[in-house]
LUMDOSE-343987 format. One line per field, with one value per atom (N, C-alpha, C, O): residue number from 0; residue in one letter; chain; atom name; x, y, z. Coordinates in nm, 2 decimals, padded with zeros to 4 digits. Example, Ala and Ser with C-alpha at 12.3 -4.5 7.8 and 13.67 -1.06 7.14 Angstrom:
REM LUMDOSE-343987
i: [0 | 0 | 0 | 0 | 1 | 1 | 1 | 1]
aa: [A | A | A | A | S | S | S | S]
ch: [A | A | A | A | A | A | A | A]
at: [N | CA | C | O | N | CA | C | O]
c1: [01.32 | 01.23 | 01.32 | 01.42 | 01.28 | 01.37 | 01.29 | 01.34]
c2: [-00.57 | -00.45 | -00.33 | -00.33 | -00.22 | -00.11 | 00.00 | 00.11]
c3: [00.78 | 00.78 | 00.78 | 00.85 | 00.71 | 00.71 | 00.79 | 00.80]
END
This chain:
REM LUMDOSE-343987
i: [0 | 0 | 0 | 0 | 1 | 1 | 1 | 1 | 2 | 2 | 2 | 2 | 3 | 3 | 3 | 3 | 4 | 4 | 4 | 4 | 5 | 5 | 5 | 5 | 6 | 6 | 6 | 6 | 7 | 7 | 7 | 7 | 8 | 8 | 8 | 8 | 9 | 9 | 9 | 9 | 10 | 10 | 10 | 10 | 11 | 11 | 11 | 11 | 12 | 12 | 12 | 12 | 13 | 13 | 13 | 13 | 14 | 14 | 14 | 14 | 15 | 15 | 15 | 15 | 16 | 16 | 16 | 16 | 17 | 17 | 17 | 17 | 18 | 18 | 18 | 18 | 19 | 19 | 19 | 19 | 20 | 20 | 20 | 20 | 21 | 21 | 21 | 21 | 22 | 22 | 22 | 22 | 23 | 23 | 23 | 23 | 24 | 24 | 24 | 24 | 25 | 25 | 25 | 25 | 26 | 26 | 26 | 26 | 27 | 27 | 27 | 27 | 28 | 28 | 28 | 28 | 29 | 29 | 29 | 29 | 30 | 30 | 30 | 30 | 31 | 31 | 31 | 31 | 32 | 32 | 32 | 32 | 33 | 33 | 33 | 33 | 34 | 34 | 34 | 34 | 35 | 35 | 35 | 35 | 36 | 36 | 36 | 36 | 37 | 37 | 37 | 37 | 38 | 38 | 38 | 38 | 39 | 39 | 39 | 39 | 40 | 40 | 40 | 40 | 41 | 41 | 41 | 41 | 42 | 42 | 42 | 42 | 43 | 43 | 43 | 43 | 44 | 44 | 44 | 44 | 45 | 45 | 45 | 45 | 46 | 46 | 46 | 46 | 47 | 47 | 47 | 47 | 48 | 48 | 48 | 48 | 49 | 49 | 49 | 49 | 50 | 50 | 50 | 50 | 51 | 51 | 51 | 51 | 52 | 52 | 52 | 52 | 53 | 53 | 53 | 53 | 54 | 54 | 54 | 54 | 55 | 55 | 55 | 55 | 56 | 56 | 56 | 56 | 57 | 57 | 57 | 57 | 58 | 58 | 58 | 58 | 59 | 59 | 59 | 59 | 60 | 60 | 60 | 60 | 61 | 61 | 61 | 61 | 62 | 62 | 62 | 62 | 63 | 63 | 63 | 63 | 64 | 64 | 64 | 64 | 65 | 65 | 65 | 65 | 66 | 66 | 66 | 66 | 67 | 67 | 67 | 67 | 68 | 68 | 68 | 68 | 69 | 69 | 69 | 69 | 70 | 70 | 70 | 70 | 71 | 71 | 71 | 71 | 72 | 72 | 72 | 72 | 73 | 73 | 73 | 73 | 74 | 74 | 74 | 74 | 75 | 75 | 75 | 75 | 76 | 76 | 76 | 76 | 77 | 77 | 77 | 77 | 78 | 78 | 78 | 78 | 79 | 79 | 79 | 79 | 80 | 80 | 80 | 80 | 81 | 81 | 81 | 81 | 82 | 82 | 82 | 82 | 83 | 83 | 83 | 83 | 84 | 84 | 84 | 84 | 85 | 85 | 85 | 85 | 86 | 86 | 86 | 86 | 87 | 87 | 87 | 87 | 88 | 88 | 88 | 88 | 89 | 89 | 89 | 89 | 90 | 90 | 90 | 90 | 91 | 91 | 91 | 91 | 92 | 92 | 92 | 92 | 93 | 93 | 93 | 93 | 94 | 94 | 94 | 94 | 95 | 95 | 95 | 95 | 96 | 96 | 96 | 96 | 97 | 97 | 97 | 97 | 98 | 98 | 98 | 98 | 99 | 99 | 99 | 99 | 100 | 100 | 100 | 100 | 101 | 101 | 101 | 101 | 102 | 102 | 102 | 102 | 103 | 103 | 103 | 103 | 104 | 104 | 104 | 104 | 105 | 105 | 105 | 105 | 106 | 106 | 106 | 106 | 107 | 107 | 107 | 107 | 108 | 108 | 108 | 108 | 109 | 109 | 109 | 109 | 110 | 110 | 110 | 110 | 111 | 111 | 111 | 111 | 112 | 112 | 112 | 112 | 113 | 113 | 113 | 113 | 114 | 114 | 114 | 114 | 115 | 115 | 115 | 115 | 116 | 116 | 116 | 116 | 117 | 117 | 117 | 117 | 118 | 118 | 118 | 118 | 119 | 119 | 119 | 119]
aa: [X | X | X | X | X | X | X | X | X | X | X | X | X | X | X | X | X | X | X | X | X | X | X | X | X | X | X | X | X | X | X | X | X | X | X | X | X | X | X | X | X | X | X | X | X | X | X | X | X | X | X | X | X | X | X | X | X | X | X | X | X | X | X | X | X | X | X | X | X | X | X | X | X | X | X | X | X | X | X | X | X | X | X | X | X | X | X | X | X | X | X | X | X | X | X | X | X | X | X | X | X | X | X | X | X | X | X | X | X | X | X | X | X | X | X | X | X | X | X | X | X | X | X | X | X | X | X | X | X | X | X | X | X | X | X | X | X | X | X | X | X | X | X | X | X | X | X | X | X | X | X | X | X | X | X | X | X | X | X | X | X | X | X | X | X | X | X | X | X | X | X | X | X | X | X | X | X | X | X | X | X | X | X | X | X | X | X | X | X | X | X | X | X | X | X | X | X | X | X | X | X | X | X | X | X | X | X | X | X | X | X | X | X | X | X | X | X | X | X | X | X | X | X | X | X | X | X | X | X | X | X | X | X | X | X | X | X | X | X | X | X | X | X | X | X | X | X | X | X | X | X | X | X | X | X | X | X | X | X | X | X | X | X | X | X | X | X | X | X | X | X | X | X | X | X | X | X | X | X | X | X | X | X | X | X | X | X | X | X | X | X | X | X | X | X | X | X | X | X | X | X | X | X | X | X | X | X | X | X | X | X | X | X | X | X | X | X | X | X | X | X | X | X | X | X | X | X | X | X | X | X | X | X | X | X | X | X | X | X | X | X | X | X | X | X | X | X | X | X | X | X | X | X | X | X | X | X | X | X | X | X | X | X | X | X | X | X | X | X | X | X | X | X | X | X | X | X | X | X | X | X | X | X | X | X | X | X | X | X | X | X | X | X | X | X | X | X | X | X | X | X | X | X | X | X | X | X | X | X | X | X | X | X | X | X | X | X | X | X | X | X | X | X | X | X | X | X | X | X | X | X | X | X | X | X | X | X | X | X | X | X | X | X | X | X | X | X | X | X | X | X | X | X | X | X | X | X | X | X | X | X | X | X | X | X | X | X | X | X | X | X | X | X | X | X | X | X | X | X | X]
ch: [A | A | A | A | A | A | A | A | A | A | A | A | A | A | A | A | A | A | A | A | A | A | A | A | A | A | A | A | A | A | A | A | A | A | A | A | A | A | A | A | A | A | A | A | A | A | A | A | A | A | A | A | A | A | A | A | A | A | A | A | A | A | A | A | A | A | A | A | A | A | A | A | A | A | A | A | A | A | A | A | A | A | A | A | A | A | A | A | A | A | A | A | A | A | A | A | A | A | A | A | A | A | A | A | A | A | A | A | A | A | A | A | A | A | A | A | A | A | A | A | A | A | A | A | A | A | A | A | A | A | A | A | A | A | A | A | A | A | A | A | A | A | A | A | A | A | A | A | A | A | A | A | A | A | A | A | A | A | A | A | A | A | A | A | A | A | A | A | A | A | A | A | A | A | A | A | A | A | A | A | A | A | A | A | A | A | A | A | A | A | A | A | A | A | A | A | A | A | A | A | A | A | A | A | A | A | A | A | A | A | A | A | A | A | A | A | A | A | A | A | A | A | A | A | A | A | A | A | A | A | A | A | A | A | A | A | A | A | A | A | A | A | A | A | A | A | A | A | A | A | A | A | A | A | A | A | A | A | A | A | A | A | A | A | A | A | A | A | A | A | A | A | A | A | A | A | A | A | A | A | A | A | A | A | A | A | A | A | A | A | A | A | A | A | A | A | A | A | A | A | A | A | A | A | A | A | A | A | A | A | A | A | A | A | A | A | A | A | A | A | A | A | A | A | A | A | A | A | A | A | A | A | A | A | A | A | A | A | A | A | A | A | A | A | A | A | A | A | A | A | A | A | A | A | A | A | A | A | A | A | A | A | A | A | A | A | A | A | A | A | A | A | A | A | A | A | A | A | A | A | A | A | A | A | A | A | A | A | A | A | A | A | A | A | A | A | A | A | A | A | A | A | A | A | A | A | A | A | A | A | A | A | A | A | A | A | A | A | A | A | A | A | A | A | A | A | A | A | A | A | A | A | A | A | A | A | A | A | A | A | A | A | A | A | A | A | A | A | A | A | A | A | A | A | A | A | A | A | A | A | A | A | A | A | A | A | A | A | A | A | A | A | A | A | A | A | A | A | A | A]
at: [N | CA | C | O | N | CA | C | O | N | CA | C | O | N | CA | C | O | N | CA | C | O | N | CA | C | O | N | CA | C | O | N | CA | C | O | N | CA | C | O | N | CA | C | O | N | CA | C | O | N | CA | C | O | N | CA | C | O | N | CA | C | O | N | CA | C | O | N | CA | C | O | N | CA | C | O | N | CA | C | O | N | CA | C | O | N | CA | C | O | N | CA | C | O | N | CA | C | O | N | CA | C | O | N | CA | C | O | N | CA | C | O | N | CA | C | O | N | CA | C | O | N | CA | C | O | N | CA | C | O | N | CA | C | O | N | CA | C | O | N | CA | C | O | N | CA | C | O | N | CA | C | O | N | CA | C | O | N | CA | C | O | N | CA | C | O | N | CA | C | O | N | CA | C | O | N | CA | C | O | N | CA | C | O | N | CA | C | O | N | CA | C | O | N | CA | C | O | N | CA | C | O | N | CA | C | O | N | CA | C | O | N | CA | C | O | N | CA | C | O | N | CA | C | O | N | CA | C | O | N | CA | C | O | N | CA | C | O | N | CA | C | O | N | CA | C | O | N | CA | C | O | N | CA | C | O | N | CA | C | O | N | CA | C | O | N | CA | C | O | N | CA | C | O | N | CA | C | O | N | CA | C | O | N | CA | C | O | N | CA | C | O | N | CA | C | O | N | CA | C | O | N | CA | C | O | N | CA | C | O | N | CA | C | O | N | CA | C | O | N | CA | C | O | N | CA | C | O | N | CA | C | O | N | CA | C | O | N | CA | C | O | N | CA | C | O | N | CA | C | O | N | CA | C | O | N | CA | C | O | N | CA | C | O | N | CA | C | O | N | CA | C | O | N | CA | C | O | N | CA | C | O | N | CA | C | O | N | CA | C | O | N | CA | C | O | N | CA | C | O | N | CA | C | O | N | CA | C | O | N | CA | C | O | N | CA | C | O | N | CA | C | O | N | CA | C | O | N | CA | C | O | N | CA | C | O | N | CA | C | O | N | CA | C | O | N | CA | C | O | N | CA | C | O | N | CA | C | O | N | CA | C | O | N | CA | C | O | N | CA | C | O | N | CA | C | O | N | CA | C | O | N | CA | C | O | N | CA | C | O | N | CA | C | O | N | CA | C | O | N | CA | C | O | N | CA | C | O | N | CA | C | O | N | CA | C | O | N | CA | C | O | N | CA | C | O | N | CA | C | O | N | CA | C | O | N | CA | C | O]
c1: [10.99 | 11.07 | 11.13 | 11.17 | 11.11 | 11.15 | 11.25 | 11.24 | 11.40 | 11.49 | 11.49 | 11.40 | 11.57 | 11.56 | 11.62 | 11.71 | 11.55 | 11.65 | 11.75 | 11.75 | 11.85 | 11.96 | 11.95 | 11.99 | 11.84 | 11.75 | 11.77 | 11.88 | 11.66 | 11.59 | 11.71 | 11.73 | 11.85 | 11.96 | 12.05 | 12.15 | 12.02 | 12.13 | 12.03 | 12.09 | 11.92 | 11.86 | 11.87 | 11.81 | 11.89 | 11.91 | 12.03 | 12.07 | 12.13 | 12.26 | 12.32 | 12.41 | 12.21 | 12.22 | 12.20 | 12.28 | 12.09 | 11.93 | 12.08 | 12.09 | 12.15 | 12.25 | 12.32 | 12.34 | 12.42 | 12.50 | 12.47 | 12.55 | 12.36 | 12.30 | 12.28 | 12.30 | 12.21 | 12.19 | 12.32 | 12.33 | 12.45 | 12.59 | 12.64 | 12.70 | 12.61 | 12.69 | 12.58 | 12.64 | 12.45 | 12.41 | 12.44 | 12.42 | 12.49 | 12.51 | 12.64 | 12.65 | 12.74 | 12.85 | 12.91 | 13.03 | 12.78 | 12.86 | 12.84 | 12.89 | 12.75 | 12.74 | 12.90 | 12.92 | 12.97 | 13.10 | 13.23 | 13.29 | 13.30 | 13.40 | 13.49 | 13.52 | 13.55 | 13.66 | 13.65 | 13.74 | 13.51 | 13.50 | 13.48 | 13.38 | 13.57 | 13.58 | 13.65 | 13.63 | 13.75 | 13.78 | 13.73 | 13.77 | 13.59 | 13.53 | 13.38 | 13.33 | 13.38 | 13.26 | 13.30 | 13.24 | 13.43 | 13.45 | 13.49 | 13.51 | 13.49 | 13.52 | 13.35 | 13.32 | 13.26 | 13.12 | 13.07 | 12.97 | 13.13 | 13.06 | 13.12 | 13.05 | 13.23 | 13.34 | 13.28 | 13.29 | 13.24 | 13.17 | 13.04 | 13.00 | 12.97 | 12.81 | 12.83 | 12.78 | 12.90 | 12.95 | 12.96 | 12.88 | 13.08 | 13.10 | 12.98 | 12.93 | 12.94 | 12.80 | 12.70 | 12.67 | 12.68 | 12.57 | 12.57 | 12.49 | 12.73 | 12.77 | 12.74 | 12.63 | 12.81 | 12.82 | 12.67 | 12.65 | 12.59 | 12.41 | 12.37 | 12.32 | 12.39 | 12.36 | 12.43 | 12.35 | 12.55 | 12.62 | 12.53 | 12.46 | 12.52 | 12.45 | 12.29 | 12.24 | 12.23 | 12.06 | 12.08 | 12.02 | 12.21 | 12.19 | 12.23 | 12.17 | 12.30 | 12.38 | 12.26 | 12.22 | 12.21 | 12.08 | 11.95 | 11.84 | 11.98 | 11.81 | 11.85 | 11.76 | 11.96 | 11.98 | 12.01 | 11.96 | 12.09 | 12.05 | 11.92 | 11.91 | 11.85 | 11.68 | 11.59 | 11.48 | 11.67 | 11.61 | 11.67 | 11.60 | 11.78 | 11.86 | 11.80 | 11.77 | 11.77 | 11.69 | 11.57 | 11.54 | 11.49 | 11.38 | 11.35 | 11.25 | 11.41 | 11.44 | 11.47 | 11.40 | 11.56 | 11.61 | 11.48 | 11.43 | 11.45 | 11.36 | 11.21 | 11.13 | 11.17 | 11.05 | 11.09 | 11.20 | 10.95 | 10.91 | 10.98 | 10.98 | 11.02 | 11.03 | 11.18 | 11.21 | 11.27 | 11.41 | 11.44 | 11.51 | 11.33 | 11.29 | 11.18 | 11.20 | 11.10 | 11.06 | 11.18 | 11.23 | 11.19 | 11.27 | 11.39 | 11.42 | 11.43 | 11.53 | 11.47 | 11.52 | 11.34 | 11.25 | 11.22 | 11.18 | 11.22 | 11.16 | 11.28 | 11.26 | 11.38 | 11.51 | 11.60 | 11.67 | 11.57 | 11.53 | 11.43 | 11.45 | 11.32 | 11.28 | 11.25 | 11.18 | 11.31 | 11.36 | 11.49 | 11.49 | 11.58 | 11.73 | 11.63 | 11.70 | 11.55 | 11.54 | 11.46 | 11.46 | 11.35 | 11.32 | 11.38 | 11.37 | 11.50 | 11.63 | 11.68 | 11.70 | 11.71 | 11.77 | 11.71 | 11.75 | 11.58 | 11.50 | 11.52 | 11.56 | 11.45 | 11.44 | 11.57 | 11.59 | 11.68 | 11.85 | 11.82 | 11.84 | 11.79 | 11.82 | 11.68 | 11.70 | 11.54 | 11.49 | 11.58 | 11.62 | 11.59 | 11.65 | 11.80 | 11.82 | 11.87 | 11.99 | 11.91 | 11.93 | 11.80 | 11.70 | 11.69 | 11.77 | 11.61 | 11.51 | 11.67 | 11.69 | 11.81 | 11.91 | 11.95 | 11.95 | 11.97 | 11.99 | 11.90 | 11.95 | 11.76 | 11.66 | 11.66 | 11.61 | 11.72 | 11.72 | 11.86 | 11.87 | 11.96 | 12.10 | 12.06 | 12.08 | 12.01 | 11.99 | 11.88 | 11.91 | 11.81 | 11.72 | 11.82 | 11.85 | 11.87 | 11.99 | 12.09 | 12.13 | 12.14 | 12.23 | 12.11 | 12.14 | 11.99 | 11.93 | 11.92 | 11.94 | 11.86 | 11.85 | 11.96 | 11.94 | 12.10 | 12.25 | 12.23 | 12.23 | 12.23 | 12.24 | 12.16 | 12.21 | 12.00 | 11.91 | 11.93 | 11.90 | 12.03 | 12.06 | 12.20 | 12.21 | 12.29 | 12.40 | 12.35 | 12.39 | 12.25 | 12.16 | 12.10 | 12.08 | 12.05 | 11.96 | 12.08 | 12.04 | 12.19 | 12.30 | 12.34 | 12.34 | 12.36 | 12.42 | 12.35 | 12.40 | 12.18 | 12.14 | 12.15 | 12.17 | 12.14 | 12.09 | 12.22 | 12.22 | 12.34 | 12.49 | 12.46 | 12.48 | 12.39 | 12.38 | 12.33 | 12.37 | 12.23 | 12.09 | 12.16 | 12.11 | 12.26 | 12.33 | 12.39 | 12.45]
c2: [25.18 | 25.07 | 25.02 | 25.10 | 24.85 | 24.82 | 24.76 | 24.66 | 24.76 | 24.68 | 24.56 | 24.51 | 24.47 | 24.29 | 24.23 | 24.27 | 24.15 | 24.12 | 24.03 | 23.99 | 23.98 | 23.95 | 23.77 | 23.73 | 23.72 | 23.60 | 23.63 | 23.60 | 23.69 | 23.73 | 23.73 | 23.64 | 23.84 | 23.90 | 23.78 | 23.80 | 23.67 | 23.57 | 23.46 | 23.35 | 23.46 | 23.37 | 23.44 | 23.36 | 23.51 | 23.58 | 23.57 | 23.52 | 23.61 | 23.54 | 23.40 | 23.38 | 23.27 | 23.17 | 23.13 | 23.05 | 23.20 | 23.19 | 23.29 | 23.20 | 23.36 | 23.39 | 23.32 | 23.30 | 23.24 | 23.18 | 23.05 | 22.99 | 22.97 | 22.88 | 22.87 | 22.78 | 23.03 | 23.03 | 23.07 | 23.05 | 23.14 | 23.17 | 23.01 | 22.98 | 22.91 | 22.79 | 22.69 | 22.62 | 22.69 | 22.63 | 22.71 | 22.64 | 22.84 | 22.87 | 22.79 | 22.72 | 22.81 | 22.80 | 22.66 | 22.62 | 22.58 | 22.41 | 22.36 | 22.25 | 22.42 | 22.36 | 22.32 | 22.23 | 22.37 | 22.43 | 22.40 | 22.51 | 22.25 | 22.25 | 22.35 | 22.38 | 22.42 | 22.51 | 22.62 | 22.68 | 22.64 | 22.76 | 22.77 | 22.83 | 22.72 | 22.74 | 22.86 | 22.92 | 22.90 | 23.03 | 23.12 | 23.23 | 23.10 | 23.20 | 23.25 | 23.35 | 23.08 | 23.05 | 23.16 | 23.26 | 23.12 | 23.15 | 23.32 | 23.38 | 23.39 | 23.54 | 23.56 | 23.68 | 23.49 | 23.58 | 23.56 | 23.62 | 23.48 | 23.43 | 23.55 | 23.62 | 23.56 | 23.67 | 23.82 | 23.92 | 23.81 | 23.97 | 24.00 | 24.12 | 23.88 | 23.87 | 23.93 | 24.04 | 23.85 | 23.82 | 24.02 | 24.09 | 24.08 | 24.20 | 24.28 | 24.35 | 24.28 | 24.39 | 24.32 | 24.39 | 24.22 | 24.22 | 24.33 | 24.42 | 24.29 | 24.33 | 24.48 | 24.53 | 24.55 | 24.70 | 24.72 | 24.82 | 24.69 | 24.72 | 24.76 | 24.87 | 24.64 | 24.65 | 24.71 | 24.73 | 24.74 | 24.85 | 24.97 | 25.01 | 25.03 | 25.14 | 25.17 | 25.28 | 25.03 | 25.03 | 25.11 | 25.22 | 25.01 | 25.02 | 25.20 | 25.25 | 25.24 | 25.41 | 25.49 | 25.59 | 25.45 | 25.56 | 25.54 | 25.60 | 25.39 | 25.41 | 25.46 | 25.52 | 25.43 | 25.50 | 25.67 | 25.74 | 25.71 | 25.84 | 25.96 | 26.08 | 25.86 | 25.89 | 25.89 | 25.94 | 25.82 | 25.82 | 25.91 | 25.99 | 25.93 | 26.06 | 26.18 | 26.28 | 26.20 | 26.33 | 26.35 | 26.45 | 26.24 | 26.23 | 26.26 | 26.32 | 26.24 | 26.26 | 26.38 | 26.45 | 26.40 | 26.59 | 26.71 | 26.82 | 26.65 | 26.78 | 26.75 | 26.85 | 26.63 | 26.67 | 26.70 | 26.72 | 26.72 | 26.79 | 26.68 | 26.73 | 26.56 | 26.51 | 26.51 | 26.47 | 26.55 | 26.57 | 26.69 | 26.68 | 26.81 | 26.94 | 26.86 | 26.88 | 26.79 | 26.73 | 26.71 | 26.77 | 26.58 | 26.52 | 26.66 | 26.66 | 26.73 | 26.81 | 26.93 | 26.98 | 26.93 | 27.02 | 26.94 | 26.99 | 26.79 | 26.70 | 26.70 | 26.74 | 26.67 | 26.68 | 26.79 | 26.78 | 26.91 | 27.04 | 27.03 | 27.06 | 26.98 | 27.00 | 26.93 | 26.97 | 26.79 | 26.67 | 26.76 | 26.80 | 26.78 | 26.85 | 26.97 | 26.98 | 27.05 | 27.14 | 27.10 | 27.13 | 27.01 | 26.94 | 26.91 | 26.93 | 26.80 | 26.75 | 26.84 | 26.82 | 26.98 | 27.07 | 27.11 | 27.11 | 27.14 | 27.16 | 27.12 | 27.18 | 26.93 | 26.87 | 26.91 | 26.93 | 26.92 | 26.85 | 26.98 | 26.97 | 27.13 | 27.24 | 27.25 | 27.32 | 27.19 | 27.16 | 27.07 | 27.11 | 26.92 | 26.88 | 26.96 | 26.98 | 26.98 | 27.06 | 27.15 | 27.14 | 27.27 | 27.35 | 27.25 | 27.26 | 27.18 | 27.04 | 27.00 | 27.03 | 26.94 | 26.93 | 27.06 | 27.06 | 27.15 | 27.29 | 27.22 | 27.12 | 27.28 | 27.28 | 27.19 | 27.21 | 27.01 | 26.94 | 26.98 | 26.98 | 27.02 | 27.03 | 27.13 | 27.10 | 27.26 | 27.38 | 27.25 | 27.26 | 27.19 | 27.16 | 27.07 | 27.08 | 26.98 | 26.90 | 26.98 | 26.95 | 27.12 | 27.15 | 27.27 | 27.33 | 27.24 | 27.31 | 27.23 | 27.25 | 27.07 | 26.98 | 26.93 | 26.88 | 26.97 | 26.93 | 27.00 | 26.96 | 27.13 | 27.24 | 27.25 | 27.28 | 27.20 | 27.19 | 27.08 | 27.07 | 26.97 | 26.81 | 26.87 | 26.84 | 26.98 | 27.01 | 27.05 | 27.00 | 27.17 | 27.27 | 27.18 | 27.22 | 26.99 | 26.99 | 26.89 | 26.82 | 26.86 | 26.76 | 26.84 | 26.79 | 26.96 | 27.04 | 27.09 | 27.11 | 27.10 | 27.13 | 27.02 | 27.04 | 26.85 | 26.73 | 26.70 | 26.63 | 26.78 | 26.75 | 26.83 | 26.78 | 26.97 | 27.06 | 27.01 | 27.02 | 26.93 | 26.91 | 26.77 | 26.73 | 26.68 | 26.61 | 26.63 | 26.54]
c3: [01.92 | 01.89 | 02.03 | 02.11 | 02.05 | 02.20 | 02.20 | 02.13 | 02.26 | 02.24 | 02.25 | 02.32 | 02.22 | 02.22 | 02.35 | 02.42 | 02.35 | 02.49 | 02.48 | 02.37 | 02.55 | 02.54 | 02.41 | 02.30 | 02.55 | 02.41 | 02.31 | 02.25 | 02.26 | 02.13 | 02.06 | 01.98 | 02.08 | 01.99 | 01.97 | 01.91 | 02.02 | 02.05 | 01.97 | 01.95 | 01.93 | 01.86 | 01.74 | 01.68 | 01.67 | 01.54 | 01.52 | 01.42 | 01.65 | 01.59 | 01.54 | 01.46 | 01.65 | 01.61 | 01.47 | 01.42 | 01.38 | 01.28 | 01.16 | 01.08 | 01.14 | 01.11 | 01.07 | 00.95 | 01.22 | 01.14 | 01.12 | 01.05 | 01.16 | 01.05 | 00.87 | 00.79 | 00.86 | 00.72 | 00.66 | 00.54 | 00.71 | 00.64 | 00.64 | 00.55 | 00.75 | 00.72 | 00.60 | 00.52 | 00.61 | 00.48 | 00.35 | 00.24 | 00.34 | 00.21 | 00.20 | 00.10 | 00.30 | 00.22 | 00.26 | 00.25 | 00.33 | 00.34 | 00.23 | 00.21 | 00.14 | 00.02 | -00.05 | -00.13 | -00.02 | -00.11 | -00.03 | 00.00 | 00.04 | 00.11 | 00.16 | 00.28 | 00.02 | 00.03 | 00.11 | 00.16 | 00.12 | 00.18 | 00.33 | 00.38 | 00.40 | 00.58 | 00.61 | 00.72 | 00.50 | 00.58 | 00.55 | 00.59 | 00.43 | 00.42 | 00.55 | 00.60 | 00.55 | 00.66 | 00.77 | 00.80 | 00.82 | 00.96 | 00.94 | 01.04 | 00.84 | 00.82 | 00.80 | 00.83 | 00.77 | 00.78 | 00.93 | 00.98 | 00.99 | 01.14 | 01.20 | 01.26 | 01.18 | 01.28 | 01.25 | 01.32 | 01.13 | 01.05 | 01.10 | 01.12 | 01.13 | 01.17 | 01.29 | 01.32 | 01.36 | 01.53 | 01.57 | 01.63 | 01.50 | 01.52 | 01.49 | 01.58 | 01.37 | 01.31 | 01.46 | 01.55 | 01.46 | 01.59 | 01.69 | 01.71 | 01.75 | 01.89 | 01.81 | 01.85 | 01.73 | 01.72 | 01.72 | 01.78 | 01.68 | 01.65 | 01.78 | 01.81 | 01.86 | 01.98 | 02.09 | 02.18 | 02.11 | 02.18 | 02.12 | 02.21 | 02.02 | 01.97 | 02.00 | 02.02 | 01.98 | 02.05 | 02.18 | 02.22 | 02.28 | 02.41 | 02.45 | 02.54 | 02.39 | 02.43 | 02.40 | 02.47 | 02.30 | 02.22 | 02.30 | 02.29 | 02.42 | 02.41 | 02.59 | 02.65 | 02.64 | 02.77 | 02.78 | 02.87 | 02.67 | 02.65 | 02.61 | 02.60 | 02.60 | 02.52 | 02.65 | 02.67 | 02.73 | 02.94 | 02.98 | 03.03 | 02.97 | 03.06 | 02.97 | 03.04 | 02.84 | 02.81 | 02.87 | 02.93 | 02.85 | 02.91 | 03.03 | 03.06 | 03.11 | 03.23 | 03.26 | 03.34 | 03.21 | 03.26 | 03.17 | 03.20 | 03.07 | 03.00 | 03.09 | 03.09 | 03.15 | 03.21 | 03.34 | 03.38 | 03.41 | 03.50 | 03.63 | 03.74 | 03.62 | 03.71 | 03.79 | 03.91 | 03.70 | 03.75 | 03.86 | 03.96 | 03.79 | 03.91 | 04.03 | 04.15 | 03.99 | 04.12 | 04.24 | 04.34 | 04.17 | 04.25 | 04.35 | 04.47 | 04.26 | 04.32 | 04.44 | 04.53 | 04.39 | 04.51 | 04.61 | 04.72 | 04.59 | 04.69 | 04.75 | 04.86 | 04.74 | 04.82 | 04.92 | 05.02 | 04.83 | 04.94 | 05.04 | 05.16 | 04.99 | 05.10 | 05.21 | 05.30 | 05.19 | 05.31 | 05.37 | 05.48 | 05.30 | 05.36 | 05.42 | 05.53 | 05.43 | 05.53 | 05.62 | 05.74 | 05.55 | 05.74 | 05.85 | 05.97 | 05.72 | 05.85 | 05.95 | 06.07 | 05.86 | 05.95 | 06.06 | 06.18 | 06.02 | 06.10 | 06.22 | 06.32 | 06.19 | 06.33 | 06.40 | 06.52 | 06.29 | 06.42 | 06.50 | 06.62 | 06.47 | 06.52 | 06.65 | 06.76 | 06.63 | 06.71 | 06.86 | 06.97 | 06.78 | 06.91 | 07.01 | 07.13 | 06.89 | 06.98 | 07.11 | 07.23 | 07.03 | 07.12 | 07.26 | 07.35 | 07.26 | 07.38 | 07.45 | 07.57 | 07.35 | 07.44 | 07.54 | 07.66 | 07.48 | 07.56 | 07.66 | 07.72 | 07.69 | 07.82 | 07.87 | 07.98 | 07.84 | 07.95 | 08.02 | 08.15 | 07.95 | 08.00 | 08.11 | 08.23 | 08.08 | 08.17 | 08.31 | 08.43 | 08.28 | 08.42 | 08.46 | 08.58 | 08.37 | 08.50 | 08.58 | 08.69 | 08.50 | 08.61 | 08.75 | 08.85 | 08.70 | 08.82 | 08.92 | 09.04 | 08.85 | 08.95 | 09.06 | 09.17 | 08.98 | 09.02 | 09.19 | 09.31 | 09.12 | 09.21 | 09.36 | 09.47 | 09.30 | 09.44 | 09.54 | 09.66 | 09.45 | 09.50 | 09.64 | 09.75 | 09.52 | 09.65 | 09.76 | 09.86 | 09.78 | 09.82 | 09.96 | 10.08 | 09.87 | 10.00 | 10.03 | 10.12 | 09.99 | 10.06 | 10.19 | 10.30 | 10.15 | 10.24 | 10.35 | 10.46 | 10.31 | 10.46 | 10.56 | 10.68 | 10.48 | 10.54 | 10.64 | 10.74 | 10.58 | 10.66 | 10.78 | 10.89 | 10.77 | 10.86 | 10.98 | 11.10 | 10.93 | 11.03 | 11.09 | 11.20 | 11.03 | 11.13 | 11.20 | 11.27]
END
């Protein structure tokens, strides 16, 4: 069973209260009865369809959690979150060893400032 779409539920409502106003335009008196079957129609619609809509979204979220794809997805996300980690704890690694060669390079730069003062 496929739900209606907003159209479709709004053309049965029109198709509705067409046939409640030819029953009862036959018969003047009855406008305040007219207007209590439109207002009756109007609600039983809306409640049908609030009810389609909860039953057929909840019939996805079962679906969803009883197959195999909700564990997918949750194994697919572990195991992006441990690559991530991965990489960040790789680059931290590569930051370390450039940090350690800049302060070597620091070091050899004072090393040859200092002879170049000497040798002036």
């Amino acid at each position: 069973m496929r739900s209606k779409t907003a159209l479709e539920t709004g053309i049965v409502c029109a198709a509705g209260v067409i046939v409640v106003a030819i029953v009862a335009g036959n018969d003047n008196h009855n406008v305040n009865f007219l207007f209590a079957a439109v207002i009756a129609l109007v609600i039983a619609v809306s409640v049908f369809a609030g009810f389609r809509y909860l039953t057929s979204r909840n019939q996805q979220r079962l679906e969803l959690t009883e197959s195999g794809q909700y564990r997918q997805l949750a194994d697919e996300y572990r195991r992006l979150s441990d690559l991530a980690i991965t990489a960040q704890e790789h680059t931290d690694l590569k930051l370390g060893e450039v940090s350690a060669q800049l302060d070597y390079l620091r070091s050899q730069v004072d090393s040859l400032q200092k002879i170049l003062k000497e040798v002036e």
